[in-house]
C-alpha positions in Angstrom: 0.0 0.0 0.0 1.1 3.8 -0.9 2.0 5.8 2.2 -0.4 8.1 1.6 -3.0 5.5 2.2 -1.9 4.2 5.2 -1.9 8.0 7.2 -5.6 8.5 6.3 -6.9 5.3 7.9 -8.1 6.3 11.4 -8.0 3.7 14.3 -11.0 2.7 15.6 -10.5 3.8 19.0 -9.9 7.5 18.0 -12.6 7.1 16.3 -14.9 6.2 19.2 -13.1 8.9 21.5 -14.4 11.9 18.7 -17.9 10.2 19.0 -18.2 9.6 22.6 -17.0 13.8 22.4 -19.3 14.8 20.3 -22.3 12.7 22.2 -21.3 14.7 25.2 -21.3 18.3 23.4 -24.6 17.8 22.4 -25.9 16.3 25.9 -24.7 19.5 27.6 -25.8 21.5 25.2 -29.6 20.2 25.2 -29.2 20.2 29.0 -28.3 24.2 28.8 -31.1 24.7 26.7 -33.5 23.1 28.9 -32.4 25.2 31.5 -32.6 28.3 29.7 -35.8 27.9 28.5 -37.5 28.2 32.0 -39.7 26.0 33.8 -42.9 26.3 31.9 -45.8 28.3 33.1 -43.7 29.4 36.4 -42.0 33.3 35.8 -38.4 33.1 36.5 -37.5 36.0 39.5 -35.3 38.1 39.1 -33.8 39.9 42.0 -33.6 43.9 42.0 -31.1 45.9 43.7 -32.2 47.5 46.7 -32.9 51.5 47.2 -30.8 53.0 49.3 -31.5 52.1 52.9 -35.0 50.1 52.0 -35.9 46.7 51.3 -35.3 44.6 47.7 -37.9 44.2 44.9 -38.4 41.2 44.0 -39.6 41.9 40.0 -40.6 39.0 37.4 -40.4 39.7 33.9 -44.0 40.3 33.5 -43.8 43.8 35.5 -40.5 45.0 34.7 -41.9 47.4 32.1 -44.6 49.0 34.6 -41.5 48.7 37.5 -39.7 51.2 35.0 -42.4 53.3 34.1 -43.0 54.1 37.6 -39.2 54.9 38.1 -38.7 57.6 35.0 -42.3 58.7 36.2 -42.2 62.2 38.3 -42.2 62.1 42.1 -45.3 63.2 44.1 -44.4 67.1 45.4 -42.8 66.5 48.7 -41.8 63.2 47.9 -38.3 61.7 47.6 -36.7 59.4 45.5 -33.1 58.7 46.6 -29.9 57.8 44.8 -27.3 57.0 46.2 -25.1 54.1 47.4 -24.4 53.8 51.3 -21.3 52.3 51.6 -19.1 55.7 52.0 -15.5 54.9 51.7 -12.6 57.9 52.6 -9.1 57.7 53.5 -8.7 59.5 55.8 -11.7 61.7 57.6 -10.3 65.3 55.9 -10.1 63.9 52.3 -12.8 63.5 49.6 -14.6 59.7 49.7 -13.3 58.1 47.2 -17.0 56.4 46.3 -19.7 58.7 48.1 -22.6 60.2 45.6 -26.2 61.6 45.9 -27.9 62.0 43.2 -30.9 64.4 43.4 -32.7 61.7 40.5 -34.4 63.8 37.6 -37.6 62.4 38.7 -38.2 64.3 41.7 -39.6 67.6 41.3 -37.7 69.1 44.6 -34.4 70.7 45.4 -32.6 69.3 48.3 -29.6 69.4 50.7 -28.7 66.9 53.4 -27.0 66.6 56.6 -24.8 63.7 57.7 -25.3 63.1 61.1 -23.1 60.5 63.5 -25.3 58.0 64.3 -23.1 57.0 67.5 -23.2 60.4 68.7 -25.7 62.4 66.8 -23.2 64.7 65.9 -23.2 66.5 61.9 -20.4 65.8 60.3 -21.3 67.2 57.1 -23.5 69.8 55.5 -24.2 69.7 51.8 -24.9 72.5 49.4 -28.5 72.3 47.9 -28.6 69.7 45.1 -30.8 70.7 42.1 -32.7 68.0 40.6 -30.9 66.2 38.2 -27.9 66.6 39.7 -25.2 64.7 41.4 -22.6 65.5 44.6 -19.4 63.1 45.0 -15.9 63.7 46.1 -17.1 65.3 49.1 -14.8 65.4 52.3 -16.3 65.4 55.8 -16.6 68.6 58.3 -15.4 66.4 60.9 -12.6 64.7 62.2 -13.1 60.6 63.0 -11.1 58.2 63.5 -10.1 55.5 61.4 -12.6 52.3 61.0 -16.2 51.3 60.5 -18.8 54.3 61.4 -22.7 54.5 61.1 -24.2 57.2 59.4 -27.8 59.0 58.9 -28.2 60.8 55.7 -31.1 63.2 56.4 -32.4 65.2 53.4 -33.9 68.5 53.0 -36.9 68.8 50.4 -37.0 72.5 49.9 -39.4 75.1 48.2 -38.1 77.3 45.4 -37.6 79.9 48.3 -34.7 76.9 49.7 -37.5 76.6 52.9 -37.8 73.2 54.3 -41.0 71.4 53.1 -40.0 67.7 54.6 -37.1 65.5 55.6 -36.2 61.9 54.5 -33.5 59.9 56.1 -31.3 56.8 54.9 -28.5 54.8 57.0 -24.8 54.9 55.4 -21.9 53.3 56.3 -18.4 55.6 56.6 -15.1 53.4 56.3 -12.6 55.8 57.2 -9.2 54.4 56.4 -6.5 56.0 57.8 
């Protein structure tokens, strides 16, 4: 026999190892496409994250579309809708947090300004300027000095009037790391 010939036999056992392969492809791939598909007639969950200092949403598929029309739907006047995160990380307490933002969220229909109060102690650490709606405050540094580690916050905002008079408060719970 030419050489040529004899390379392009295959052995039978490679041949069984490329089918038992292949077998096993196509099982994992029906089994991810099961799986994918859902369970029938049950909604799959899906998990929201949580406002700022509230409880989770748990949403299914269903009512994600009215879920997001009532969150790019205006705010009653003299309510609140808060954005922010409340893990508040600073290196030290006289510099800027490295992560910290509020968000005054274009939905609300109220200027605002908060306080930062010590929860330990009530004392304020920090005073914001008012926030207009629509906009956002970050790299802010406190007006106090504390001392390095794990500290609990309140966030209490200011709704204001267009003559910057209070109209109502709203309060959320932060955590300040302060580093050094």
């Amino acid at each position: 026999m030419p050489k040529e010939k004899q390379g392009s036999k295959k052995d039978p056992i490679h041949v069984i190892h490329i089918i038992i392969r292949a077998a096993v492809i196509i099982t994992a791939a029906v089994i991810i496409a099961i799986r994918l598909s859902g369970t029938g007639d049950q909604p799959q969950p899906v998990i929201a994250q949580p406002p700022a200092g509230g409880r989770g949403v748990v949403v299914v598929p269903e009512d994600v579309d009215q879920i997001r029309d009532e969150l790019s739907s205006p705010v009653e006047d003299g309510s609140y809708r808060a954005r922010m995160n409340v893990d508040w990380q600073f290196p030290s307490s006289s510099e800027p947090s490295t992560n910290a933002y509020v968000e005054n969220a274009p939905t609300n229909t109220r200027t605002v300004y908060f306080d930062l109060i010590l929860a330990e102690t009530s004392e304020l650490i920090y005073s914001s300027p008012f926030i207009q709606v629509g906009a956002r405050l970050e790299n802010f540094a406190l007006d106090a000095h504390l001392p390095a580690g794990e500290h609990n916050g309140i966030v209490v905002y200011h709704l204001v009037d267009d003559d910057h008079q209070e109209i109502t408060t709203v309060s959320v719970a932060v955590t300040l790391n302060i580093l050094e």
